[in-house]
DSSP file (Angstrom, degrees, kcal/mol; ACC not computed):
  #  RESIDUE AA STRUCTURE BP1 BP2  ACC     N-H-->O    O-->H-N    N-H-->O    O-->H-N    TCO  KAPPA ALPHA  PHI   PSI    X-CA   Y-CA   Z-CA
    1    1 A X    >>        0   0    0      0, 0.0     4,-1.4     0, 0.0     3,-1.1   0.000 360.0 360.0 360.0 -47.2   29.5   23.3    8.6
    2    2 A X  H 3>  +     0   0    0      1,-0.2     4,-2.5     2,-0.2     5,-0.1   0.893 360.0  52.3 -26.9 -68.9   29.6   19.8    9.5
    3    3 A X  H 34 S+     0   0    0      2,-0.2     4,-0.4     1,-0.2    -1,-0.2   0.465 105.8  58.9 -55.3 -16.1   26.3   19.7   11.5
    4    4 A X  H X> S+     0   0    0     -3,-1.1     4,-2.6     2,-0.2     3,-1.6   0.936 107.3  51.0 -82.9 -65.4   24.4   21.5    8.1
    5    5 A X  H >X S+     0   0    0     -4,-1.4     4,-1.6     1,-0.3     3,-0.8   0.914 115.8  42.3 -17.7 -90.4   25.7   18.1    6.1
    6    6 A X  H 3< S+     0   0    0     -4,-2.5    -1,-0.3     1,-0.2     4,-0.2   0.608 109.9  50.2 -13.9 -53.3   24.2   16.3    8.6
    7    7 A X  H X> S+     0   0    0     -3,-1.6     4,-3.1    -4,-0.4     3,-1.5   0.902 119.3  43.2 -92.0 -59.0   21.1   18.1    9.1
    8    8 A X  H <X S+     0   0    0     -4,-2.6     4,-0.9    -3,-0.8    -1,-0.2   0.809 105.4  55.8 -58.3 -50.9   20.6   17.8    5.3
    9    9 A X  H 3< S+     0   0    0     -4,-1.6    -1,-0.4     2,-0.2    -2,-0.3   0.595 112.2  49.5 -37.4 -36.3   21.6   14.4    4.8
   10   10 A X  H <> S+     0   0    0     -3,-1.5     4,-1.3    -5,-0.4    -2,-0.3   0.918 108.5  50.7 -92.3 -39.7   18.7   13.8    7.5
   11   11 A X  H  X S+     0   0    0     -4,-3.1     4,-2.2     2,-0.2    -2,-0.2   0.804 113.0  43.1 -46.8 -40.4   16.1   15.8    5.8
   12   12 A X  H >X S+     0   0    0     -4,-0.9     4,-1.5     1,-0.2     3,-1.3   0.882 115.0  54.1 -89.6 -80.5   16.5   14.1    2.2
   13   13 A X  H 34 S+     0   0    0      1,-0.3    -1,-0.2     2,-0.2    -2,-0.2   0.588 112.1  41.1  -4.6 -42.6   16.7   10.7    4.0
   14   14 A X  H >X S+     0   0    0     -4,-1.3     3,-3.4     1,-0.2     4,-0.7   0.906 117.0  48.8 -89.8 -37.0   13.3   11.3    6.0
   15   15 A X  H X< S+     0   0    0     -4,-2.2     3,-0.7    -3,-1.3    -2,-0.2   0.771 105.2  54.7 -70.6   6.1   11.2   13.0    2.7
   16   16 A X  T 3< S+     0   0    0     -4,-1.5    -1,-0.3     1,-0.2    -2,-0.1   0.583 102.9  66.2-107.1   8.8   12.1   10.5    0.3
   17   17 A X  T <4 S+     0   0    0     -3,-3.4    -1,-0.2    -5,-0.3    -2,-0.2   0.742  95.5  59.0 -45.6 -50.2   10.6    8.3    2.9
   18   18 A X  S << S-     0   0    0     -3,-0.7     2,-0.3    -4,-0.7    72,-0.1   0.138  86.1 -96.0-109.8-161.1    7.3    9.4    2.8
   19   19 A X        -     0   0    0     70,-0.4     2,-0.2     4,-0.1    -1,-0.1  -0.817  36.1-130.6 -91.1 145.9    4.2    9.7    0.0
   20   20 A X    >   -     0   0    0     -2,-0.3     3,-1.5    70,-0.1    69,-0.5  -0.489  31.3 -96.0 -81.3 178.2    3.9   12.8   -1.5
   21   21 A X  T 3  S+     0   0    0      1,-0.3    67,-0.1    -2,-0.2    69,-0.1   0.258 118.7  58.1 -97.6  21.1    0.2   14.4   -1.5
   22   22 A X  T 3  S+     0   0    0     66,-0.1    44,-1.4    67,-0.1    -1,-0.3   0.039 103.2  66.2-122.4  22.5   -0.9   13.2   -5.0
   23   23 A X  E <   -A   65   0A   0     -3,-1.5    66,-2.0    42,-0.2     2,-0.4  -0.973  59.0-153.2-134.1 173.2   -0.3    9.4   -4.1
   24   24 A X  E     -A   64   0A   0     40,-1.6    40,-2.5    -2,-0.3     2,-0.6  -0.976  13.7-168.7-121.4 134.1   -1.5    6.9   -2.1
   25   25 A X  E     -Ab  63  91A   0     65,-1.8    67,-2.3    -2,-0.4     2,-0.5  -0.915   3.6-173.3-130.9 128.8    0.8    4.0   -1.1
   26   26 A X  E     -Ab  62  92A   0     36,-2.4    36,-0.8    -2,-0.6     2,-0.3  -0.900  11.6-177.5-108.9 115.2   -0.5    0.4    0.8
   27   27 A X  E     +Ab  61  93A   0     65,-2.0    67,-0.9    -2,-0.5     2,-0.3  -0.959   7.4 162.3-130.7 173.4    2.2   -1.8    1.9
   28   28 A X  E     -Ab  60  94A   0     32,-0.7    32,-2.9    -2,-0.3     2,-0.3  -0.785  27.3-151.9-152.7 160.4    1.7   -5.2    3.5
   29   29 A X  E     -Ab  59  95A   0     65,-3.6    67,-2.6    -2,-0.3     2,-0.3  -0.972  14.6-164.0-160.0 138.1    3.6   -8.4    4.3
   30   30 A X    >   -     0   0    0     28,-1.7     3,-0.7    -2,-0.3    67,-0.2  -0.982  14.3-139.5-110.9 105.5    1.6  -11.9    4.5
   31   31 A X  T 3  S+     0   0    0     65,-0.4    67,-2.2    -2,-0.3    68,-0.2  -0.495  89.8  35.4 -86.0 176.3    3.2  -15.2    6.2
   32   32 A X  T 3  S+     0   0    0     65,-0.2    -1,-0.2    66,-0.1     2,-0.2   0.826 101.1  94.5  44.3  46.4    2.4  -18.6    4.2
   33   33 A X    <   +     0   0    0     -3,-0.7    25,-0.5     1,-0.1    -3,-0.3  -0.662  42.0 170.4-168.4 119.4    2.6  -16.8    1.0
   34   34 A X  S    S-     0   0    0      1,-0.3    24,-1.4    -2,-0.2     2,-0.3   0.980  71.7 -14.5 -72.9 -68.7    5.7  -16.7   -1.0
   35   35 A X  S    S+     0   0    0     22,-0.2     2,-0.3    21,-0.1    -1,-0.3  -0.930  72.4 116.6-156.8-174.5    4.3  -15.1   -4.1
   36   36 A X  B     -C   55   0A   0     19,-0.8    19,-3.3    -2,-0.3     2,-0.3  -0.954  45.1-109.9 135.7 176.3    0.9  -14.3   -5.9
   37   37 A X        -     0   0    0     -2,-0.3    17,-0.2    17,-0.2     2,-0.1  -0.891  21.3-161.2-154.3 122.1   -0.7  -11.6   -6.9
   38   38 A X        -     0   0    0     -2,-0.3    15,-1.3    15,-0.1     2,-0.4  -0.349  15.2-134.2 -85.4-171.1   -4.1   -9.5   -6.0
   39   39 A X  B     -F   52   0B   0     36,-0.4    36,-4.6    13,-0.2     2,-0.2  -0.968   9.6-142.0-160.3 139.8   -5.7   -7.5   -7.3
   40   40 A X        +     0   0    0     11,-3.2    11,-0.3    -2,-0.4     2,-0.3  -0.821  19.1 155.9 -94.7 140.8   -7.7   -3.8   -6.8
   41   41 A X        -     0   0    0     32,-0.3    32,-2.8    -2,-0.2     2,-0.3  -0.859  25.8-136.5-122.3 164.4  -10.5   -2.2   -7.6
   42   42 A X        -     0   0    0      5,-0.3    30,-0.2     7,-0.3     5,-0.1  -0.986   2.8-159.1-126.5 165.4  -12.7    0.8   -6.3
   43   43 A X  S    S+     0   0    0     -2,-0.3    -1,-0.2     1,-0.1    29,-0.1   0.767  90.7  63.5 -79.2 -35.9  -16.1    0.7   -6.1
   44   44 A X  S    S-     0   0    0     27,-0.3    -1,-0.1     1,-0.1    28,-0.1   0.352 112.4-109.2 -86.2   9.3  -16.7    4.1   -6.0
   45   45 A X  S    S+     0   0    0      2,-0.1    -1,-0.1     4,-0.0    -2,-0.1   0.722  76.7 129.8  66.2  36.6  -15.0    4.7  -10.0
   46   46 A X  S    S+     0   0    0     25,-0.4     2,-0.4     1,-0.1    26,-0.1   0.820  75.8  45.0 -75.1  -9.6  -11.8    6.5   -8.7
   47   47 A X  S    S-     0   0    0     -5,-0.1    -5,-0.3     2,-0.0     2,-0.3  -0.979  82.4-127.4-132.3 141.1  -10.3    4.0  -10.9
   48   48 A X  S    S-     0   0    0     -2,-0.4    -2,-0.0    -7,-0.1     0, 0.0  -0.523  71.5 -40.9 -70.8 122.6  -10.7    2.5  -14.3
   49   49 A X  S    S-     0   0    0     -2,-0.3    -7,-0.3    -7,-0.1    -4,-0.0   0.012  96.1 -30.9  70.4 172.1  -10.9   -1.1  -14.4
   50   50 A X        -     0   0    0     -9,-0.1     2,-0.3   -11,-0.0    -9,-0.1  -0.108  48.9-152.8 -88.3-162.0   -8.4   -3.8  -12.1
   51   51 A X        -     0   0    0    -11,-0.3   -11,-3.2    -4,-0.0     2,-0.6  -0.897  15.4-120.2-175.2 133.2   -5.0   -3.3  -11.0
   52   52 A X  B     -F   39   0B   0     -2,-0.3     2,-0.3   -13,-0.2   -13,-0.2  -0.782  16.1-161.7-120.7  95.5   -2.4   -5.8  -10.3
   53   53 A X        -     0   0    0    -15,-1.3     2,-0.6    -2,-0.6   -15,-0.1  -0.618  19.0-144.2 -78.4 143.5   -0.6   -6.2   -6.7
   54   54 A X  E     - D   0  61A   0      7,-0.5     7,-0.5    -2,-0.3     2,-0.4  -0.922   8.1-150.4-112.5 132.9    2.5   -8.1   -7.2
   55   55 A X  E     +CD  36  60A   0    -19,-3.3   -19,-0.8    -2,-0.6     2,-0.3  -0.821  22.2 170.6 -88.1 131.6    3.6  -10.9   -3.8
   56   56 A X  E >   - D   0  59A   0      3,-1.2     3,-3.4    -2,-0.4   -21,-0.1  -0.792  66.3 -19.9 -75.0 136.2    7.1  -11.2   -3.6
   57   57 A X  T 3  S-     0   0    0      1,-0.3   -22,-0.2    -2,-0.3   -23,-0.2   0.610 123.0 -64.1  30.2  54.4    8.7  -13.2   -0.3
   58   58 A X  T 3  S+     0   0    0    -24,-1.4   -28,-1.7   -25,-0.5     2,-0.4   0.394 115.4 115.3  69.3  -0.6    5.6  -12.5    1.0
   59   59 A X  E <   -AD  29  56A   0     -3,-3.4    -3,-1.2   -25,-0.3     2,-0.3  -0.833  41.2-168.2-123.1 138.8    5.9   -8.7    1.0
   60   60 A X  E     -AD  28  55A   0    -32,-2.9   -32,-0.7    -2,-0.4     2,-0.3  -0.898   8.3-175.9-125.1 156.8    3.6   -6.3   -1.1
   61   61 A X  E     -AD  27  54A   0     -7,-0.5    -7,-0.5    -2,-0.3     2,-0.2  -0.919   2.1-176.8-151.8 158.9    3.6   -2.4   -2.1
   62   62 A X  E     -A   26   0A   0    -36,-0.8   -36,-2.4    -2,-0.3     2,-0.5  -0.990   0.7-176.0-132.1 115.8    1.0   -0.2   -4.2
   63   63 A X  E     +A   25   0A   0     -2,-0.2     2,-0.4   -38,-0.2   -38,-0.2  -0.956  11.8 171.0-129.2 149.6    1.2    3.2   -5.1
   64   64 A X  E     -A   24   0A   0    -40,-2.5   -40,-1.6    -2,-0.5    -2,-0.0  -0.966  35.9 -94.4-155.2 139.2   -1.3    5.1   -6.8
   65   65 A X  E     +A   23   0A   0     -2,-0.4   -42,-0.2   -42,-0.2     2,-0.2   0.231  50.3 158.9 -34.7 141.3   -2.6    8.5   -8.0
   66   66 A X        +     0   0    0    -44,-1.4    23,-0.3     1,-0.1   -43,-0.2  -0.499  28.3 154.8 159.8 124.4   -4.9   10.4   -5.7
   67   67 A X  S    S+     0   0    0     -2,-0.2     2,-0.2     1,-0.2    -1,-0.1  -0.023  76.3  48.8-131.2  46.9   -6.2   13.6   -4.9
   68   68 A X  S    S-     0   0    0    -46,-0.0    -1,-0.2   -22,-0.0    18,-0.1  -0.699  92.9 -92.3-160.9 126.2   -9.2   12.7   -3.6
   69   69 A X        +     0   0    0     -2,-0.2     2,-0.2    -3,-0.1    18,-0.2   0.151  54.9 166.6 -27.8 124.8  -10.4   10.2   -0.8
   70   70 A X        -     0   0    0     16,-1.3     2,-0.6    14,-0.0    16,-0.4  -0.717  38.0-122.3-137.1-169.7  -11.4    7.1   -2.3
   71   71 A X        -     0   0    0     14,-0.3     2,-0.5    -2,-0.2   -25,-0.4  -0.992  28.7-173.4-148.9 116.7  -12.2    3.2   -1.4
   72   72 A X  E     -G   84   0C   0     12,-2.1    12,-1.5    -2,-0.6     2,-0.6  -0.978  11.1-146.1-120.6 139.3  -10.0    0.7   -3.2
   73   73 A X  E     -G   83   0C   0    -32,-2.8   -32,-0.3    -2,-0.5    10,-0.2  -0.738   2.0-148.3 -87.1  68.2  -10.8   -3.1   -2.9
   74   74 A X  E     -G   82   0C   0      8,-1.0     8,-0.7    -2,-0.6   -34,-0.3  -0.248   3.9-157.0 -71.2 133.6   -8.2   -5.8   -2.8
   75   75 A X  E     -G   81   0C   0    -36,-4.6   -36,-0.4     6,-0.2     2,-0.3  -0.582  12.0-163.5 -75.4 146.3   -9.1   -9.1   -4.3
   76   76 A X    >   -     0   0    0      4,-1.2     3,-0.9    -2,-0.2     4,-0.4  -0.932  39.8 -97.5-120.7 153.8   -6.9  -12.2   -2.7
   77   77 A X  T 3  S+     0   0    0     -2,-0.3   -39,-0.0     1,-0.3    -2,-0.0   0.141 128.1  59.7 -74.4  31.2   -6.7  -15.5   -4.4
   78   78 A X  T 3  S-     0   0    0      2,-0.2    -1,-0.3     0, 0.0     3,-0.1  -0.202 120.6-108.7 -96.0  42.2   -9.3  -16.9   -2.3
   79   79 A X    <   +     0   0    0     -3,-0.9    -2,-0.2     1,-0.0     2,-0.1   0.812  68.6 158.0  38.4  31.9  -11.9  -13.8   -3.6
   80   80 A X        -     0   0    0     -4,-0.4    -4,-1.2     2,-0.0     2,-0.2  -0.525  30.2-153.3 -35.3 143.2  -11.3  -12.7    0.0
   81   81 A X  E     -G   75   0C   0     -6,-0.2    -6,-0.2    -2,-0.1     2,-0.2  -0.953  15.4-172.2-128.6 153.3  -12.2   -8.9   -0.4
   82   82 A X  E     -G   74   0C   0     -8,-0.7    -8,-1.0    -2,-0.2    -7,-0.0  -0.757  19.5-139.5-152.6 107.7  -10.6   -5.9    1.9
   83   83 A X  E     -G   73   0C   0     -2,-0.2     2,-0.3   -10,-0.2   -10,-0.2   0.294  16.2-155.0 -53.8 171.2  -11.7   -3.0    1.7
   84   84 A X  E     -G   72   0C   0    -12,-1.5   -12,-2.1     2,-0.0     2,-0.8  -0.701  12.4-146.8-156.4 105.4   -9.0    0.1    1.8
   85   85 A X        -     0   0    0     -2,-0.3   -14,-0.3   -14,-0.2   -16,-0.1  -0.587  24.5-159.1 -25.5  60.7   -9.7    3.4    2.8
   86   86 A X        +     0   0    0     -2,-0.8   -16,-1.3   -16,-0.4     2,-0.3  -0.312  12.4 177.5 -81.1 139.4   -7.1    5.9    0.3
   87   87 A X    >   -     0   0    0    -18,-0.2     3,-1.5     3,-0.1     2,-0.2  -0.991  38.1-100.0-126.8 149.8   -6.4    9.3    1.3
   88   88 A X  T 3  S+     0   0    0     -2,-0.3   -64,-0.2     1,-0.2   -67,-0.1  -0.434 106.3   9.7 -66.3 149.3   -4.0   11.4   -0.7
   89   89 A X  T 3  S+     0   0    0    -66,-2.0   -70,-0.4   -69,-0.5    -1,-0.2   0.450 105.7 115.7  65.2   9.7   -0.8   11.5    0.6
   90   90 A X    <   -     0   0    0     -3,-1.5   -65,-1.8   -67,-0.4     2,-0.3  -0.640  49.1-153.2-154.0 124.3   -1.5    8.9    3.0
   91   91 A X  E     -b   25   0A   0     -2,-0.2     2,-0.3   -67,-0.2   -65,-0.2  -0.755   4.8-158.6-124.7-174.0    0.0    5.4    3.3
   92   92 A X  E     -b   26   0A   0    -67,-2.3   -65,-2.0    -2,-0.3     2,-0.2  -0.985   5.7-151.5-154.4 147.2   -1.6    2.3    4.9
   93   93 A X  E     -b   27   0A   0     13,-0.5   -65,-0.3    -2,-0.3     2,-0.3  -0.561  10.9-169.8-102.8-177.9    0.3   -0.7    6.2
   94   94 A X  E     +b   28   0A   0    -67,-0.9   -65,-3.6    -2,-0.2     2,-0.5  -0.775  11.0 174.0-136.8 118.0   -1.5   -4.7    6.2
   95   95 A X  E     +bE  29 105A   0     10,-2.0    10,-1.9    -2,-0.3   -65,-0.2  -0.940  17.2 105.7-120.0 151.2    0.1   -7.5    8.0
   96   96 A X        -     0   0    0    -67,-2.6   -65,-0.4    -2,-0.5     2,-0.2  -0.696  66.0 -71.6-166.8-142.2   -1.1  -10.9    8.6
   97   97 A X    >   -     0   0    0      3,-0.3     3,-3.6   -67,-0.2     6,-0.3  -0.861  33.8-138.1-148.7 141.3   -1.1  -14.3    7.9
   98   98 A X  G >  S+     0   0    0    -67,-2.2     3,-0.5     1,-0.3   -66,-0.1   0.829 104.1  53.0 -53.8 -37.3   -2.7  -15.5    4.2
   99   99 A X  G 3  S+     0   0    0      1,-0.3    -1,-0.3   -68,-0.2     3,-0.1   0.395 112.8  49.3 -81.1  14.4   -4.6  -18.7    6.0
  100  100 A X  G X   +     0   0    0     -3,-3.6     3,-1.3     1,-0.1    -3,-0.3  -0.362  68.2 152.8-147.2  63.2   -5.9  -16.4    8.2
  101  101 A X  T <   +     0   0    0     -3,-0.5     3,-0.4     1,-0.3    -1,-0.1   0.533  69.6  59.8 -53.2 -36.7   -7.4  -13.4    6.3
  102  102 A X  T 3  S+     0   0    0      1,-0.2    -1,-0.3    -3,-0.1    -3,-0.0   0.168  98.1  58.2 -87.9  11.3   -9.9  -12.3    8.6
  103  103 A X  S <  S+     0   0    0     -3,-1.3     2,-0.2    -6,-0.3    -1,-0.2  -0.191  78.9 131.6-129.1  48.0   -7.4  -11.6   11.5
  104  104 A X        -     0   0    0     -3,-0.4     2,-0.6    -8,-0.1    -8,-0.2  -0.516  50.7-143.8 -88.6 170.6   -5.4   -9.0    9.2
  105  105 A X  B      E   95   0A   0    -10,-1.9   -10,-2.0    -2,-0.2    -2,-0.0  -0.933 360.0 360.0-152.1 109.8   -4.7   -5.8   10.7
  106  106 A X              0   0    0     -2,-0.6   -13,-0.5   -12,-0.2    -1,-0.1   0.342 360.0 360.0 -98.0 360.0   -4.8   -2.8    8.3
């Protein structure tokens, strides 16, 4: 009975983990930027309008509706733009370093 506790306890632990298959989630961590804010867009009109990443201690997350493949855009405050593949269910990670934008790894 023990080893079912367990087992169960390991199950909730890994799904709540994960995206479910109507969202998209990007998260990302930046050195030499404490906090800030981007911002997303798509080109393709999965989305109305921007949308507002929030920087904390350098560390970001986004989650957003989607049930269908789309192309979201982050803005950085230097108008840096990078693009971001969404699939539903689907997460994507970005690490870097903020003075160095073009050697981010998505």
């Amino acid at each position: 009975m023990k080893h079912l506790y367990i087992l169960i306890l390991a199950v909730l632990t890994l799904a709540s983990c994960g995206t479910d298959s109507r969202h998209f989630k990007l998260e990302g961590r930046l050195l030499n930027l404490n906090q800030g804010e981007f911002y997303v867009y798509s080109p393709d009109g999965a989305m109305r309008g921007l949308d507002t990443i929030k920087v904390q201690a350098g560390r970001f997350s986004y989650i957003t509706e989607c049930d269908a493949p789309k192309t979201l855009v982050i803005v950085f405050p230097n108008y840096t733009e990078q693009p971001v593949f969404a699939q539903p269910g689907k997460r994507v990670d970005i690490k870097g370093d903020a003075s160095h934008l073009q050697e981010m790894t998505v």
